[in-house]
C-alpha positions in Angstrom: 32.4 19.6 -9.3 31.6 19.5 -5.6 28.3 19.4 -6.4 28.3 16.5 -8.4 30.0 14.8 -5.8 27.1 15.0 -3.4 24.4 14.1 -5.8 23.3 10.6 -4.9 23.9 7.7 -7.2 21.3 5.3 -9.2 21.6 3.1 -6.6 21.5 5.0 -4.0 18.1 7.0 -5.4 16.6 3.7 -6.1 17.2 2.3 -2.9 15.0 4.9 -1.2 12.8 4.8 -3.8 12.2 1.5 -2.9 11.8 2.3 0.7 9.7 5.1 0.5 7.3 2.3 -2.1 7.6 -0.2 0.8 6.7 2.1 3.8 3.6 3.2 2.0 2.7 -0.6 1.2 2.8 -1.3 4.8 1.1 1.6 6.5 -1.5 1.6 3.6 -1.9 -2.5 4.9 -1.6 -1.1 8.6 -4.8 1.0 8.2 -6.6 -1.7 6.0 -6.2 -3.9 8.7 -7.2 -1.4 11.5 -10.6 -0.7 9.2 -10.8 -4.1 8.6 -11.0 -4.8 12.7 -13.7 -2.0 13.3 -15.8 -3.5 10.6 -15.2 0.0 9.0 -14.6 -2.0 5.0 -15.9 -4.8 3.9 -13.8 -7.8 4.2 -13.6 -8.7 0.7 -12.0 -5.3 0.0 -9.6 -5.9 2.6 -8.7 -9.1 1.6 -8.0 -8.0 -1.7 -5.5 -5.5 -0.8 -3.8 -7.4 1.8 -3.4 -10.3 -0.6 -2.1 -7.2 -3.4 0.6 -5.5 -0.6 2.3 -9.0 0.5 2.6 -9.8 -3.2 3.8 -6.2 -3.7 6.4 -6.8 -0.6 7.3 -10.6 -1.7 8.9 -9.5 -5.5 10.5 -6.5 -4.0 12.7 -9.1 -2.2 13.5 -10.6 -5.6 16.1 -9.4 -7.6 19.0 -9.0 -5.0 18.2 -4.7 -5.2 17.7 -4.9 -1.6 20.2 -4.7 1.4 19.9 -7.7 3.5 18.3 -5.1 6.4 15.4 -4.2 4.3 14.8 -7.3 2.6 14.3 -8.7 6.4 11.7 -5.9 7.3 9.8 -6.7 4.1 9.7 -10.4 5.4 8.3 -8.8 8.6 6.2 -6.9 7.2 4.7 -9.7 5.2 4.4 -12.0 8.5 2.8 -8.9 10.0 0.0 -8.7 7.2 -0.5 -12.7 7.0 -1.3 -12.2 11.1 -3.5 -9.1 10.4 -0.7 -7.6 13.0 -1.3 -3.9 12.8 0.9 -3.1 15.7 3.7 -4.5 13.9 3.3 -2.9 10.8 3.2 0.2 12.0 6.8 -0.3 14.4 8.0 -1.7 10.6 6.8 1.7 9.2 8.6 3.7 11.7 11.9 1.5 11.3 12.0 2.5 7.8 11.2 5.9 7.9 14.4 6.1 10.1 16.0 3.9 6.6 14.3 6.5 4.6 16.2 9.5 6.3 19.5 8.0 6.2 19.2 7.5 2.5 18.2 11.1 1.7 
């Protein structure tokens, strides 16, 4: 019974599901913009992906499955990608990975 106790809930799991979906959407965006910078991708590529993660980050705010806290980040985050901010991205990254352990 003890056991059972400790298991996390639905909410709980999908909570840092959602996390650990949005901190790999912004550190993949992170590194697109960094290649994007160094002229290391083509532009069109990087577009395209950028436009695809702030989309990505934009419905996960819908729906009211997000704590006010990481429903903030994400609108960060998406700031961060509109400015092609890679600095900031990555400081969101780290912020949630510190989310990300709390949950687990």
């Amino acid at each position: 019974m003890l056991i059972l106790s400790l298991a996390p809930t639905d909410a709980r799991a999908s909570e840092l599901e959602e996390i650990k979906r949005a901190r790999s959407i912004i550190a993949e965006s992170a590194l697109t913009i960094q290649l994007l910078l160094e002229a290391r991708i083509p532009s069109v590529f990087a577009e395209g992906l950028l436009e695809d993660a702030g989309e990505q980050l934009g419905s996960a705010t819908e729906g009211g499955r997000l704590a006010p806290e990481m429903i903030a980040e994400l609108k960060s985050a998406q700031s961060a990608i509109a400015a092609r901010d890679a600095a900031s991205l990555n400081q969101i990254v780290e912020r949630l990975h510190q989310l990300e352990r709390q949950h687990e």
